[in-house]
C-alpha positions as a Markdown table, in Angstrom:
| # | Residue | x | y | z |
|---|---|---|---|---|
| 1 | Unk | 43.0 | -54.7 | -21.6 |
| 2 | Unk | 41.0 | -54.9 | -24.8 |
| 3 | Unk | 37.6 | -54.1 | -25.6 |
| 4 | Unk | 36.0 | -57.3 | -25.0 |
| 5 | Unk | 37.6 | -57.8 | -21.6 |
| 6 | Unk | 36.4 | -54.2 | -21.0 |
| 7 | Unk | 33.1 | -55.1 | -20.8 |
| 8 | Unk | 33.2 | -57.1 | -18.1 |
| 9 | Unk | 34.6 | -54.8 | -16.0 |
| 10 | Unk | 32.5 | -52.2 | -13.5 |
| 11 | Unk | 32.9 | -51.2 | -9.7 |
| 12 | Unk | 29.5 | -52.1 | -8.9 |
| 13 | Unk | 28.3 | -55.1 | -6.3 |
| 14 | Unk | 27.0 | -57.2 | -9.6 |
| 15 | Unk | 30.3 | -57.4 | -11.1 |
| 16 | Unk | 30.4 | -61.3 | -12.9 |
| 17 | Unk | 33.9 | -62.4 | -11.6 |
| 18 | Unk | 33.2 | -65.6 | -14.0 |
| 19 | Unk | 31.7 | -66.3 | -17.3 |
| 20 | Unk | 31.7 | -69.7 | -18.8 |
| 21 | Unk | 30.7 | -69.4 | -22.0 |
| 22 | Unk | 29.4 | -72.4 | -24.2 |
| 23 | Unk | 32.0 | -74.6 | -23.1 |
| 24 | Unk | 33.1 | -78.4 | -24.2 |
| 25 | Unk | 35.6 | -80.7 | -23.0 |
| 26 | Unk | 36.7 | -83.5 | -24.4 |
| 27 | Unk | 39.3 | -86.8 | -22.8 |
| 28 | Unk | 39.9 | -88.1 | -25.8 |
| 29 | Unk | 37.2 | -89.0 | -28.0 |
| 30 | Unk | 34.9 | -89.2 | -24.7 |
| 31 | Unk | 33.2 | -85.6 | -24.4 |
| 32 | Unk | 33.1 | -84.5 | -20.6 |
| 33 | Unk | 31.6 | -81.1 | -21.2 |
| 34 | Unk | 29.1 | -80.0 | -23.7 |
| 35 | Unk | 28.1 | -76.6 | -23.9 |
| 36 | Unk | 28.8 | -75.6 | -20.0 |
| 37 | Unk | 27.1 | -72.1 | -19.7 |
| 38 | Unk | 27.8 | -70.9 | -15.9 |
| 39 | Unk | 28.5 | -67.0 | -14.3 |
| 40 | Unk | 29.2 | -66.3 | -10.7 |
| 41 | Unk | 29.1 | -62.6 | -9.2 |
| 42 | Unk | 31.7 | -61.1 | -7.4 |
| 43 | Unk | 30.8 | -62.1 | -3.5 |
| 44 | Unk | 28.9 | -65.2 | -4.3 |
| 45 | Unk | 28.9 | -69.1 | -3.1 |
| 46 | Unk | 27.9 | -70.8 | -6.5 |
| 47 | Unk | 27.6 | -74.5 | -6.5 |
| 48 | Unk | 27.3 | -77.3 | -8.6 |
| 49 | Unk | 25.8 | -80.8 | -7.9 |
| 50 | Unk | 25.1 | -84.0 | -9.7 |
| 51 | Unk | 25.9 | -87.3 | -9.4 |
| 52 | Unk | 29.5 | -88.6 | -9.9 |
| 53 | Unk | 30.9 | -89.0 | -12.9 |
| 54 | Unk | 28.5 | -85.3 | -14.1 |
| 55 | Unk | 32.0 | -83.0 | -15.4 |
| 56 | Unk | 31.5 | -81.1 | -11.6 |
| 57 | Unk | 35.3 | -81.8 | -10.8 |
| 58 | Unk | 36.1 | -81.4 | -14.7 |
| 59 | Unk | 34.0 | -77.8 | -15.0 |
| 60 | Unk | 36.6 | -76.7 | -11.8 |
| 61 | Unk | 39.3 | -78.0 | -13.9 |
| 62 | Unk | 38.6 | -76.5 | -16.8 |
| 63 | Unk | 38.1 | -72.9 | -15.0 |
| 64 | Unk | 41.4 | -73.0 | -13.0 |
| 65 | Unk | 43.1 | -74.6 | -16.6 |
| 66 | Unk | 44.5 | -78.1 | -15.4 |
| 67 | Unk | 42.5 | -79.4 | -18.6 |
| 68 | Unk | 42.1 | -77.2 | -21.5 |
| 69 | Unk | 38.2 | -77.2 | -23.5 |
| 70 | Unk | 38.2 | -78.3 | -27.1 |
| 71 | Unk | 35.8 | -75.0 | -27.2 |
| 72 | Unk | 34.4 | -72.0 | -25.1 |
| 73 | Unk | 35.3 | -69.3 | -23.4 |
| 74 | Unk | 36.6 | -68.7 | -20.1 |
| 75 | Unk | 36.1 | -64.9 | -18.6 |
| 76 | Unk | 37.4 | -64.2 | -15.5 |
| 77 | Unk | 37.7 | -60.9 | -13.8 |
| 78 | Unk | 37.5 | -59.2 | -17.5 |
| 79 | Unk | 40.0 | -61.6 | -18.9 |
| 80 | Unk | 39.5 | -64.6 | -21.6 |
| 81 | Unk | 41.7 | -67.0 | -19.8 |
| 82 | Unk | 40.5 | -69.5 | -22.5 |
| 83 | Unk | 43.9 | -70.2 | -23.0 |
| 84 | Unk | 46.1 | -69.1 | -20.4 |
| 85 | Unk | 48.6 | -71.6 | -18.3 |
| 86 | Unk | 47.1 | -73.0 | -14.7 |
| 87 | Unk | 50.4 | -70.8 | -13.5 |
| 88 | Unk | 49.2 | -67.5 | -14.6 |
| 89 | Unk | 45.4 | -67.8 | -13.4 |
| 90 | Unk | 46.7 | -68.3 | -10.1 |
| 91 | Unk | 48.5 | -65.2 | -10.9 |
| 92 | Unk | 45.1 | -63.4 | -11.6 |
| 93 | Unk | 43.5 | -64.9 | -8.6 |
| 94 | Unk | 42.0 | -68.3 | -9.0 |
| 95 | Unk | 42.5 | -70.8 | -6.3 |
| 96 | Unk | 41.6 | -74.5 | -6.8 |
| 97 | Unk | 41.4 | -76.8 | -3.8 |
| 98 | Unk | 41.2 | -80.1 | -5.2 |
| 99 | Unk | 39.2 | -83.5 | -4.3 |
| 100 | Unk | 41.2 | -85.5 | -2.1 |
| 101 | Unk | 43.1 | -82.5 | -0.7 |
| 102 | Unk | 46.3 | -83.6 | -1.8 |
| 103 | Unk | 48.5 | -82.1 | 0.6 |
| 104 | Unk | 52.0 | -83.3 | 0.6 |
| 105 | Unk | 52.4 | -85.6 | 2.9 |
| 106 | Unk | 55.9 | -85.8 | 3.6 |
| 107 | Unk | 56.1 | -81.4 | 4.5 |
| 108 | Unk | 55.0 | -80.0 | 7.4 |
| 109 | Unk | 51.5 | -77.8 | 7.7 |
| 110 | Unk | 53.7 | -74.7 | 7.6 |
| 111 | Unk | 55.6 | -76.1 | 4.3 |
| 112 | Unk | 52.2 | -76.8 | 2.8 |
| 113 | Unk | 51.6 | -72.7 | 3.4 |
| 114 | Unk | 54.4 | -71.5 | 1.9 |
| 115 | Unk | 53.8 | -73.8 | -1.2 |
| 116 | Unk | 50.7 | -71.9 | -1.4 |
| 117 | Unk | 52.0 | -68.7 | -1.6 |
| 118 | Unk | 54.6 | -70.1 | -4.4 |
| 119 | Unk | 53.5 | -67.0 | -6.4 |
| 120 | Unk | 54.5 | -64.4 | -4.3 |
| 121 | Unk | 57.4 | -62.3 | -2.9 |
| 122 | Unk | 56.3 | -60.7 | 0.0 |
| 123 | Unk | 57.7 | -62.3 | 2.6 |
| 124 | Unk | 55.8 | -59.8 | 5.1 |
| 125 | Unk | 52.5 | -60.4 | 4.0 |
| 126 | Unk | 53.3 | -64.2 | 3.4 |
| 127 | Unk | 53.9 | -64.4 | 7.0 |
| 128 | Unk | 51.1 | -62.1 | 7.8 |
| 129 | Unk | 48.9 | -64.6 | 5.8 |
| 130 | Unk | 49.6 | -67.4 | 7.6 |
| 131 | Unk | 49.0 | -66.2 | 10.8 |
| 132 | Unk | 45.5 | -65.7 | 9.3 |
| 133 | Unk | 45.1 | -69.1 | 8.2 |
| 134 | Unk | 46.5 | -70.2 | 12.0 |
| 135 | Unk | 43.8 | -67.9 | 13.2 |
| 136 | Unk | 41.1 | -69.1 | 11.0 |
| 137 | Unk | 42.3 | -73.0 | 11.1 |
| 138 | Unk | 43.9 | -72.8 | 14.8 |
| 139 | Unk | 44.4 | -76.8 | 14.7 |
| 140 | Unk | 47.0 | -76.2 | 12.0 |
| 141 | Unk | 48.5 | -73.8 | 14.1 |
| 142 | Unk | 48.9 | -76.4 | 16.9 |
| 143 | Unk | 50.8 | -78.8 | 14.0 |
| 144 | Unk | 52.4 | -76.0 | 12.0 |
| 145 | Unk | 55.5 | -78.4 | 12.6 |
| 146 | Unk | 53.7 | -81.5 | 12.3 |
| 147 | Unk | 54.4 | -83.7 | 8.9 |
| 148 | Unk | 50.8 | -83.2 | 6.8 |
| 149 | Unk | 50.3 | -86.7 | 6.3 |
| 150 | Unk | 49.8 | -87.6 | 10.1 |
| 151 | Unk | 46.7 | -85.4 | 10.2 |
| 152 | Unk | 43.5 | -86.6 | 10.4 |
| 153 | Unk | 41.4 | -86.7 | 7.2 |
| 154 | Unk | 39.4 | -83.1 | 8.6 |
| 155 | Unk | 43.3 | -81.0 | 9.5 |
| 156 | Unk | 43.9 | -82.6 | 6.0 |
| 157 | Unk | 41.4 | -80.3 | 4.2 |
| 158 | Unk | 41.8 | -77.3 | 6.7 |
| 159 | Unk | 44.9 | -77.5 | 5.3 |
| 160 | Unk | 44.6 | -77.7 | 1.5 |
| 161 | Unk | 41.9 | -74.8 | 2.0 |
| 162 | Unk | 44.3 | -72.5 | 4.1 |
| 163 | Unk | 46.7 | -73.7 | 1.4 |
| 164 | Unk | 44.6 | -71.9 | -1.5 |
| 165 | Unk | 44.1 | -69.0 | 0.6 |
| 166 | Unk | 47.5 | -69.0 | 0.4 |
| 167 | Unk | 47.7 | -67.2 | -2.7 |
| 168 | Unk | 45.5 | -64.7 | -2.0 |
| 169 | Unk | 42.7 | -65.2 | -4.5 |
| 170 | Unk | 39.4 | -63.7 | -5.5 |
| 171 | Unk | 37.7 | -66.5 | -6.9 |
| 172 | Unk | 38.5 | -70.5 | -4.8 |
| 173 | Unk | 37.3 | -73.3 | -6.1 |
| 174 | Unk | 36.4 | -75.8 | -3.7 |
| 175 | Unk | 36.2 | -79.0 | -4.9 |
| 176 | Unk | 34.3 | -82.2 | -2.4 |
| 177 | Unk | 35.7 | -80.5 | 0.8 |
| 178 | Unk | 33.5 | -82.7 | 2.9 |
| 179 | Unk | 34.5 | -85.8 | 1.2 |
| 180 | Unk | 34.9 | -88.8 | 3.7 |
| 181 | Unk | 34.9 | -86.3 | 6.7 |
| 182 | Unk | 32.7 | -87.3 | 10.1 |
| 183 | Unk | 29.6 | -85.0 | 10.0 |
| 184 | Unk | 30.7 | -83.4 | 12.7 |
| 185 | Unk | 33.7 | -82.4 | 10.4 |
| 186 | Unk | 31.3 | -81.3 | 8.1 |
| 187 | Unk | 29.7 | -79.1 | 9.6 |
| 188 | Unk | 32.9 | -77.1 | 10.5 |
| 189 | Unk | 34.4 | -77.0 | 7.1 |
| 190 | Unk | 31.1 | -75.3 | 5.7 |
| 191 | Unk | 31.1 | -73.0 | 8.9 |
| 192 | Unk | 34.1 | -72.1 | 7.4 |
| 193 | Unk | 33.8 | -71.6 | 3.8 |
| 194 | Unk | 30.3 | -69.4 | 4.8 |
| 195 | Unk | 32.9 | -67.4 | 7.4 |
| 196 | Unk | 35.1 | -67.2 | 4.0 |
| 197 | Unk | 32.3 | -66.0 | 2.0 |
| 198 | Unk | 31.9 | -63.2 | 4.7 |
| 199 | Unk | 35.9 | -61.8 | 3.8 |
| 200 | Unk | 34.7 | -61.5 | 0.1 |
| 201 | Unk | 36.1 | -64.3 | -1.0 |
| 202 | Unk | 33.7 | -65.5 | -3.9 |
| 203 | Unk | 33.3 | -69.3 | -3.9 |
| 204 | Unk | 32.8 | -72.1 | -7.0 |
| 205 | Unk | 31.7 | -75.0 | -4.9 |
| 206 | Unk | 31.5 | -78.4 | -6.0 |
| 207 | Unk | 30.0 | -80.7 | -3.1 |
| 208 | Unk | 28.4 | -84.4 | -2.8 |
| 209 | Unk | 26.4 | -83.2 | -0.1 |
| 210 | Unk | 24.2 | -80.9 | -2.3 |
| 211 | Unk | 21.5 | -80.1 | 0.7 |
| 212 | Unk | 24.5 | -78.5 | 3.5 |
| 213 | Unk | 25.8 | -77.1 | 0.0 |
| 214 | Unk | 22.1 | -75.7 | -1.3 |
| 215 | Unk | 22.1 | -74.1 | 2.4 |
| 216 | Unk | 24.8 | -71.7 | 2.5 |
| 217 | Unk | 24.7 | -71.2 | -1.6 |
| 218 | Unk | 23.6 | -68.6 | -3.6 |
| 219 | Unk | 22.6 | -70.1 | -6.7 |
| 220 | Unk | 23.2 | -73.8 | -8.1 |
| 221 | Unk | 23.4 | -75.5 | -11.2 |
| 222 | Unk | 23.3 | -79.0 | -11.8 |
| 223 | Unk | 25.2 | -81.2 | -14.0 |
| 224 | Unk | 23.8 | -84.2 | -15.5 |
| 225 | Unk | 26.2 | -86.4 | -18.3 |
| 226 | Unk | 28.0 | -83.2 | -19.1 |
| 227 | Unk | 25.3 | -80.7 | -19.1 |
| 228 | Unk | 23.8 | -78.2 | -17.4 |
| 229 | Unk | 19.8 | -79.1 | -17.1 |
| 230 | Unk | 18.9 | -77.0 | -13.8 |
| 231 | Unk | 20.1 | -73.5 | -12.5 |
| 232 | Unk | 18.4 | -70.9 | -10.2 |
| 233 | Unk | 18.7 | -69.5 | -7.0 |
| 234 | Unk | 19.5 | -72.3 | -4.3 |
| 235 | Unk | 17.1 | -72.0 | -1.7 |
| 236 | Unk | 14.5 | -72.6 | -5.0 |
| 237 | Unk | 16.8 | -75.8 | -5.7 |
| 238 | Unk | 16.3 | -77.1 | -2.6 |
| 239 | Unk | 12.2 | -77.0 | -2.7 |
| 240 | Unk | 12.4 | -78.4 | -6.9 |
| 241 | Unk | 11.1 | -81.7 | -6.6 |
| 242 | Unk | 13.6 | -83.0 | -9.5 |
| 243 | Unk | 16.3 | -81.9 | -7.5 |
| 244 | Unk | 15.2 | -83.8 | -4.3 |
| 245 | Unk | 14.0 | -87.0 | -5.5 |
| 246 | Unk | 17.6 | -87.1 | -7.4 |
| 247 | Unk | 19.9 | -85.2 | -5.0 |
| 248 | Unk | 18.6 | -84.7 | -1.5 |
| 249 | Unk | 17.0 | -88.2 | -0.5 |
């Protein structure tokens, strides 16, 4: 570890698990981010809102490295992953559950699982760790042998979540998990992701429903043509009158 990774790196409960620093991305000539600016503390459920098309899916992108920035810097855990493969920062404990959940349809809810874990060799503790995700999804442990693309649109996302967990990570990034889901739905996958937030698992969550998502979050920021205009803690998001005329109805 050199001295700039160094740093970053303390035992106390304020320890920044991620610092986005000054960051631009760019699809082609069309720039997506431009100067993204974002940290998240070890523990925390961090989210970002903003209308569609903002760079919310393309800031969790960026982070777990299935784009790279044109410029920035990526810290996570002490490390410039700037530049690291999407491989390797699942190595170090990054977790991306994408929009549209994405499971493959054609495996089973257990094969989905073990996909997850893809990174590992400990067959114990794999099968350990999906009893937990059985235990903390226990629909998916009624269709472990059930093909994943005869699920209902709710299992689907169970799934994809217990999928990241899969790998054991520190920081998940949670990408429209209530997307096209009944409210009642809804409500259970953020029941869930607060129950995750309870095992220490810090969160990075991007959400179209930015009032449930102010609710159970630490801080937000919001995202508007690329850019950061609006960060603080959440339950001060959710009183801003910008930020409800725009976002919350």
């Amino acid at each position: 570890m050199n001295a700039d990774e160094r740093r970053y790196v303390n035992d106390k409960e304020d320890f920044t698990i991620l610092d986005v620093k000054d960051l631009d991305v760019n699809y082609g000539g069309i720039q997506a981010l431009k100067n993204i600016n974002l940290t998240i503390k070890k523990g925390e459920v961090v989210t970002l809102i903003g209308a569609n098309g903002a760079g919310k899916t393309t800031t969790l992108r960026a982070i777990s490295k299935i784009v790279n920035p044109k410029s920035g810097q990526i810290i996570y855990s002490g490390r410039n992953i700037t530049r690291r493969q999407a491989y390797e920062v699942v190595k170090l404990g990054v977790a991306h559950c994408p929009e549209g959940r994405r499971v493959l349809a054609r495996q089973t809810v257990l094969d989905n699982l073990l996909l997850g874990a893809y990174i590992r060799n400990d067959q114990a503790g794999i099968k350990a760790d999906i009893q937990r995700q059985y235990e903390l999804f226990p629909r998916l442990a009624q269709r472990r042998n059930q093909l994943a693309g005869t699920l209902s649109g709710g299992e689907q996302q169970m799934l994809a979540i217990a999928r990241a967990l899969m790998s054991k990570p520190q920081l998940l990034l949670l990408d429209e998990p209530s997307l096209g889901l009944a409210p009642a739905i809804v409500r259970e996958i953020f029941t869930i992701i607060e129950n995750l937030r309870a095992t220490g698992v810090t969160i990075l969550l991007v959400e179209q429903n930015a009032n449930l998502a102010l609710q159970i979050a630490d801080r937000g920021y919001v995202l508007e043509a690329g850019s950061i205009t609006l960060t603080g803690a959440a339950s001060e998001l959710l009183t801003d009158e910008q930020v409800k005329k725009a976002y919350l109805g």
